[in-house]
N, C-alpha and C positions, 0 to 999 in steps of 0.2 A: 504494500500500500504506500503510495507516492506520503511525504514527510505532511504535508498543508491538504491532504484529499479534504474536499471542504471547504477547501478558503474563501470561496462565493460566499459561501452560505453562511460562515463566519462575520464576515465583513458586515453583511447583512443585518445578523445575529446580533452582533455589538451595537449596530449605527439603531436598531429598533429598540436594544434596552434601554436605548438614550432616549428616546421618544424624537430622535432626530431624523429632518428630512435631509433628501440626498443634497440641493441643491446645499444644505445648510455644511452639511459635512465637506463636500466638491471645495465649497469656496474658500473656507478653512484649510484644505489641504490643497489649493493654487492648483483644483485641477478642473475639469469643465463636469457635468452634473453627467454626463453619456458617459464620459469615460468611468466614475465610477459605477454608474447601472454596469457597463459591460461587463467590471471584474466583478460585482455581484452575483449575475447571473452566471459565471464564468466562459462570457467568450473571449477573455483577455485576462492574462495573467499582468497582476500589475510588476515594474522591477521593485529592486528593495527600496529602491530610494523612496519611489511612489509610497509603498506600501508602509514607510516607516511617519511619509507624512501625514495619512489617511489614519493610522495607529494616535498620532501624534492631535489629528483635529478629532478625534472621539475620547481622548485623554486615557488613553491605554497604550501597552507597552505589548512586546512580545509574549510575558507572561500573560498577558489578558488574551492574546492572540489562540497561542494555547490549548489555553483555555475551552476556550469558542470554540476548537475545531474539535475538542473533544468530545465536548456536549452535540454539539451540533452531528457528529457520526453517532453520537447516543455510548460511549465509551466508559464513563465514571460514573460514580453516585451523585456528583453533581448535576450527570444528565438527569438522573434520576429525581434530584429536587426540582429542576426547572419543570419534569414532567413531560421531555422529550424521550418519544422513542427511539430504541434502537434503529438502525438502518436493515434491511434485508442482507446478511453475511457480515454484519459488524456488532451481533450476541458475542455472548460466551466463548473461549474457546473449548473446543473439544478437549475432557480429561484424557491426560498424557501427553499434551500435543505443544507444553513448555512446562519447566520446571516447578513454580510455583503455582500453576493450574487450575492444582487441586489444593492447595492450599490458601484458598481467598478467607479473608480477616470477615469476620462477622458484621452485617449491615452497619449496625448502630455505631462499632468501631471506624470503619471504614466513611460515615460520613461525619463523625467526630474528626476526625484527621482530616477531612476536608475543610471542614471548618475552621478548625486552627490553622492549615495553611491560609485559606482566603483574611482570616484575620492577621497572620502577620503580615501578608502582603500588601494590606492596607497600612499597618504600623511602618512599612519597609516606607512606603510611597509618602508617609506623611513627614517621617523623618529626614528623606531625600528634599522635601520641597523644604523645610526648613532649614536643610545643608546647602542646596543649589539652588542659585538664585533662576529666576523664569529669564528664557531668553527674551 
């Protein structure tokens, strides 16, 4: 499975949690409202640069990025909170079929630990903007 499968629909995913339109996000990120519908819908991949300024006008980072592609193939218990579903061939793997497999951590653990990551990655982000000044 390609590293970003997803990325449309990430992009997407992020610019709708924000309750943001496209025009609103395009103009923030210096680019025209088409070219981000196109890598939305994926008939263009954006390069990094685009793609860091597009991350950059919806006030998220690669980790948020992530994130989004995880949920959005339906991968973690986070997909699981948002209430997306999995993908058709992106369930479970089949027992045997990697080491730890068969050894998945119990729900209630597994979205605890989700949780604590989302909250220090909020503590990370709030500490950075009091370290680094906004360009």
């Amino acid at each position: 499975m390609p590293l970003l499968d997803g990325l449309d629909r990430s992009l997407r995913w992020l610019r709708q949690r924000q309750k943001k339109r496209q025009y609103q996000v395009a103009k923030a990120a210096g680019i025209t409202k088409s070219m981000l519908s196109a890598y939305e819908t994926g008939k263009n991949d954006p390069t990094l640069k685009t793609l860091e300024k597009i991350l950059a006008a919806l006030g998220c980072d690669l980790v948020d990025l992530h994130n989004a592609v995880e949920i959005v193939n339906g991968r973690t218990a986070t997909a699981q909170r948002f209430g997306v579903a999995p993908r058709p061939g992106h369930g479970p793997r089949p027992p045997g079929t990697h080491p730890a497999a068969d050894r998945q951590l119990p729900e209630e653990i597994d979205l605890a630990l989700s949780e604590m990551l989302d909250g220090c990655h909020r503590l990370l982000r709030q500490v950075l903007a009091a370290i680094v000044p906004p360009p």
